[in-house]
Wavefront OBJ file of the C-alpha trace (Angstrom):
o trace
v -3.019 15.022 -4.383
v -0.489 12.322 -3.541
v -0.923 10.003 -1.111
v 2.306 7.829 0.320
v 1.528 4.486 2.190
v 3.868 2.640 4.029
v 2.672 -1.348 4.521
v 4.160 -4.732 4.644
v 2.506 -7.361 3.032
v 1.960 -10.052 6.036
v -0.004 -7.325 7.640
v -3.278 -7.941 8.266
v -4.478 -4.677 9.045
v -2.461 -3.018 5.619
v -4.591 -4.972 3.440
v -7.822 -3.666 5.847
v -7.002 -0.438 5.656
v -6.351 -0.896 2.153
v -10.029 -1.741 1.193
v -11.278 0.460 3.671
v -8.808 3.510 2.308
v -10.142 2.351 -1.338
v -14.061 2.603 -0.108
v -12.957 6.342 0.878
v -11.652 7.080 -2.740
v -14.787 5.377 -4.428
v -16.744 8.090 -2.297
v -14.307 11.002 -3.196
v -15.346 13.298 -6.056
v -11.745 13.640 -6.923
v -10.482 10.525 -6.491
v -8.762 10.900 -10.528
v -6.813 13.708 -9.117
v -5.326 11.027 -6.099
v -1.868 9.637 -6.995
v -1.723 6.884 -4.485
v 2.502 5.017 -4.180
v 3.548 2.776 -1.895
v 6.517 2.314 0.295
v 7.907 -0.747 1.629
v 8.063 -1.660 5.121
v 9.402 -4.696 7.093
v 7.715 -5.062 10.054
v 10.597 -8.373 11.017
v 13.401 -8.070 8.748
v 14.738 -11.079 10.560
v 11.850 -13.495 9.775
v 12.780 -16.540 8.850
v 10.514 -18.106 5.864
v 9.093 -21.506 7.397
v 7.079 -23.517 4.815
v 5.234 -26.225 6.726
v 4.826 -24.319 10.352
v 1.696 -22.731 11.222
v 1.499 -19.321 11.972
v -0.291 -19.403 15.098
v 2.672 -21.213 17.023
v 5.232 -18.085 15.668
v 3.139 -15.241 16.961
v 2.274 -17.377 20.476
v 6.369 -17.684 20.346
v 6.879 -13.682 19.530
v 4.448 -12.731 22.152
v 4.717 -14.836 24.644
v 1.320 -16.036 24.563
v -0.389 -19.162 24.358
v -1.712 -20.475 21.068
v -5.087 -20.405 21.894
v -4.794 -16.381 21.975
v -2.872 -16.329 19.098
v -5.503 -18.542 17.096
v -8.131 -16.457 18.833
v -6.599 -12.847 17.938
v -6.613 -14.307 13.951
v -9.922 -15.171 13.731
v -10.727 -11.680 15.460
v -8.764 -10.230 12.804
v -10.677 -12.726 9.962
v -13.810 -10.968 11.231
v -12.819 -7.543 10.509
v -11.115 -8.467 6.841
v -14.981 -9.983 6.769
v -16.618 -6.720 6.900
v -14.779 -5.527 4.224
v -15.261 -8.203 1.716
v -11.769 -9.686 2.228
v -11.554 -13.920 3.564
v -8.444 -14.378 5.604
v -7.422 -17.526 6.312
v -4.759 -18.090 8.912
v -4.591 -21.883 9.069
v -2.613 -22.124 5.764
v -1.134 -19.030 5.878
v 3.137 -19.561 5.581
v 4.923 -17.598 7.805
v 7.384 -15.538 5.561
v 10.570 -13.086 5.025
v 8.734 -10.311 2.816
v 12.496 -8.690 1.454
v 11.478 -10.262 -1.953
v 8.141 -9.579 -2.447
v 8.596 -5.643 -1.538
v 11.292 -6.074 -4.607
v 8.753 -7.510 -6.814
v 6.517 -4.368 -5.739
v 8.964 -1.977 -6.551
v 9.504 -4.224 -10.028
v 5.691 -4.151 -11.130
v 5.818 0.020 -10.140
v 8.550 0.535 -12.940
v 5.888 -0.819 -15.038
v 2.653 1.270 -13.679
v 1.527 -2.207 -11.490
v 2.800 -0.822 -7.866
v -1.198 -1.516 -6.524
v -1.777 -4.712 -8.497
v 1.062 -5.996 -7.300
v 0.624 -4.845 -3.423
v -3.344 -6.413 -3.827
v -1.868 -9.645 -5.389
v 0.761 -10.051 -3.006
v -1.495 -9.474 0.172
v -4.229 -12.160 -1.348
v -1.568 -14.420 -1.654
v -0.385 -14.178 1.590
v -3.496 -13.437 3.891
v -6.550 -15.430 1.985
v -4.445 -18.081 -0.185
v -1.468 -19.598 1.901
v 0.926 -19.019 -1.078
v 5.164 -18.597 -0.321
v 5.682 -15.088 -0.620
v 9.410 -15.760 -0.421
v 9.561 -18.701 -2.749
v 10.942 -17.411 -6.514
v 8.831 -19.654 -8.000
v 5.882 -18.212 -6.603
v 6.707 -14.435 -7.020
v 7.454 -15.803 -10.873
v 4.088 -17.120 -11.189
v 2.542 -14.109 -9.362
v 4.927 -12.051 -11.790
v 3.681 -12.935 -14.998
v -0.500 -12.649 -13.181
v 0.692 -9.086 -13.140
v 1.901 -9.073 -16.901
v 5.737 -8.784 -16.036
v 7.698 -10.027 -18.241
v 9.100 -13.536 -16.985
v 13.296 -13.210 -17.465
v 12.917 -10.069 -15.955
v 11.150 -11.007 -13.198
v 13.481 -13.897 -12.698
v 16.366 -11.565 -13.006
v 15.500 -9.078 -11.083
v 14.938 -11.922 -7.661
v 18.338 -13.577 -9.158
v 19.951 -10.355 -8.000
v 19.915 -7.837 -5.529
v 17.882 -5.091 -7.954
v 15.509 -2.730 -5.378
v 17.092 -3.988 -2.860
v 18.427 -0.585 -2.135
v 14.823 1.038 -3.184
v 13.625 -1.449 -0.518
v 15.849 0.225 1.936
v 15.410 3.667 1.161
v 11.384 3.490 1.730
v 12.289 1.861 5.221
v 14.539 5.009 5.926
v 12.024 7.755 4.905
v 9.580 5.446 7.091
v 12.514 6.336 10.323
v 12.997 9.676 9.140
v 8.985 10.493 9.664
v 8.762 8.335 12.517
v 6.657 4.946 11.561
v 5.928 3.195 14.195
v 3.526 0.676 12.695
v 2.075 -0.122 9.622
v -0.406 0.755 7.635
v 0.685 4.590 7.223
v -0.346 6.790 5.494
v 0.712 10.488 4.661
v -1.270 12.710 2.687
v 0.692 15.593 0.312
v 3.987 15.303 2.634
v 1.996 16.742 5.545
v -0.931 15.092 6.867
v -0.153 11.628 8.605
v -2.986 8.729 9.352
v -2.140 5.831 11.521
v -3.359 2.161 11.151
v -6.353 1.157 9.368
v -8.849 3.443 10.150
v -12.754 3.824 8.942
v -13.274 4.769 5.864
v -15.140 7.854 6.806
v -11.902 9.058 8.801
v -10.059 8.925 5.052
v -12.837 10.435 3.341
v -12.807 13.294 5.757
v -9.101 13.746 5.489
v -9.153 13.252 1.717
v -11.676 15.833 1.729
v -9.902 18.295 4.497
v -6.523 17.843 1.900
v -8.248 18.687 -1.157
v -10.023 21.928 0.291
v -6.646 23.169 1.476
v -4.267 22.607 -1.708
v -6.818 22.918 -4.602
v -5.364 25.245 -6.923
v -7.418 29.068 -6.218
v -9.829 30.388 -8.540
v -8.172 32.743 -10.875
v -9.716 36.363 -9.601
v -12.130 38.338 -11.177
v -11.258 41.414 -13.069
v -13.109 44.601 -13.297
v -12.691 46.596 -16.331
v -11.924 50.031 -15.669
v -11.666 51.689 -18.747
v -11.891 50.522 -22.724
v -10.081 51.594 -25.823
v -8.467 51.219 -29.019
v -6.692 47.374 -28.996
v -5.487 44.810 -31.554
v -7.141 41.386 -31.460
v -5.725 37.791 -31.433
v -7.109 37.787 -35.174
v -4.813 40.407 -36.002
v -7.213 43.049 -36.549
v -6.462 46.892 -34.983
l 1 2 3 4 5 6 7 8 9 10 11 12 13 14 15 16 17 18 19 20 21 22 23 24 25 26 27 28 29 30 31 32 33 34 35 36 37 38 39 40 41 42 43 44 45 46 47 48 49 50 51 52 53 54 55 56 57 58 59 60 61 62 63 64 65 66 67 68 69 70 71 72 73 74 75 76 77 78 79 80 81 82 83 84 85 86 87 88 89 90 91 92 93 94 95 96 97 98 99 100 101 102 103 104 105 106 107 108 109 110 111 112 113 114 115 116 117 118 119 120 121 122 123 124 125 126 127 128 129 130 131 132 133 134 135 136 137 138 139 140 141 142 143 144 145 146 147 148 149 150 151 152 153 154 155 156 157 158 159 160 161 162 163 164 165 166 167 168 169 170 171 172 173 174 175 176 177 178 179 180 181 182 183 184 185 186 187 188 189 190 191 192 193 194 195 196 197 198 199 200 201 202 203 204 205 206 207 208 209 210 211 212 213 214 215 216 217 218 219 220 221 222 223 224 225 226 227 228 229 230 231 232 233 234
C-alpha cells in the first residue's frame, strides 16, 4: 500500500496529523506493507524569511486580525500538538521561506531519510525556533540526518530539487490540494487535514481489504493418473 502526503513544514497541523497518522500505523497489522513518501507543498511561496520578528504579528498582518487572536489561535493549536505528545512553541518560532528545506527533504529521500528529515525539519521549526531557511542550519540539520556535509552544502549552493520541488506542487494542482496535510491512499482514496487517528486506521484498513492480493483458488481434483515428479521420477 502506498500512501502519498502532501505537507509543508511551517504547518502546524502537518506535523499533527503526522503523529496522529503514525498512531494509526502503530495500530495497523500491516503497517510493514505501508510505503509512506512525501510531497512538497508551499503553502506561501512568497514568504519572506524574517529572523528576529515574531510570528504572531505576520499571521495578525495575513489575516487581518489582531495579535491577540493570532497569539490566541497558537496556543489553541499548542494544545492540540499537546495531546499528541508534540510541544509547540510559537514565541520563538522564525517566520520562514520553506523552498530550501523541501530541497533538503527531497535530498535526505535519495538517501532512504525522506521521514527523518520531514520529523527533523518540523521539530525545528514548530518546537525549537531554528531558521529553516538559513544554510547553516539545514547543514547542521543535514549531517543530524547522516548526509554527507559537501553534498548537502552543494546541493543548497545550487538549484538541485528545485524542479522535484515543483513537480510535487503540480501533482498537488493536478488532484486539487487545497490545504495541507493531504493525504492520498494507493492513487485513489484522498484524506483532508489532520484527522483522528481512528479516521486513518479505518481508511488504512478499508484500503487494505480492497487491494490485498486474492487468495489463490482452491482446486478440486477430478481425476488422477500416471505423472512425472519434480524429482524426476515417472
Amino acid at each position: 500500500m502506498k500512501v502519498e502526503i502532501w505537507s509543508d513544514i511551517v504547518c502546524p497541523f502537518c506535523y499533527i496529523g503526522k503523529r496522529r497518522f503514525e498512531a494509526a500505523l502503530q495500530q495497523f497489522a500491516h503497517a510493514r506493507e505501508v510505503e509512506v513518501v512525501w510531497h512538497s507543498f508551499e503553502l506561501d511561496p512568497n514568504t519572506q524569511t524574517a529572523p528576529g520578528e515574531q510570528l504572531y504579528g505576520r499571521l495578525a498582518a495575513k489575516y487581518g486580525r489582531s495579535e491577540a487572536w493570532a497569539r490566541q489561535m497558537c496556543a489553541d493549536m499548542t494544545q492540540n500538538a499537546a495531546e499528541v505528545g508534540l510541544a509547540f512553541n510559537f514565541d520563538i518560532a522564525v517566520p520562514a521561506n520553506t523552498f530550501r528545506a523541501h530541497r533538503l527533504v527531497h535530498l535526505a529521500a535519495q538517501h532512504g531519510r525522506q521521514d527523518a528529515a520531514k520529523e527533523r525539519l518540523f521539530k525545528a521549526y514548530l518546537e525549537e525556533g531554528l531558521n529553516i531557511d538559513d544554510v547553516a542550519t539545514l547543514q547542521t540539520l543535514g549531517a543530524e540526518l547522516g548526509l554527507e556535509a559537501e553534498e548537502v552544502s552543494r546541493t543548497l549552493a545550487s538549484d538541485a530539487f528545485a524542479q522535484e520541488v515543483r513537480y510535487d506542487e503540480y501533482q498537488a494542482q493536478q488532484i486539487g490540494v487545497r490545504g495541507v496535510p493531504f493525504f492520498v491512499f494507493n492513487d485513489k482514496y484522498a484524506v483532508s487535514g489532520a484527522q483522528p487517528t481512528e479516521l486513518f486506521r479505518e481508511v488504512l484498513e478499508k484500503v487494505h481489504e480492497e487491494f490485498k492480493p486474492a487468495a489463490p483458488k482452491a482446486v478440486v481434483p477430478l481425476a488422477d493418473g500416471p505423472a512425472c515428479g519434480p524429482d524426476g521420477a515417472c
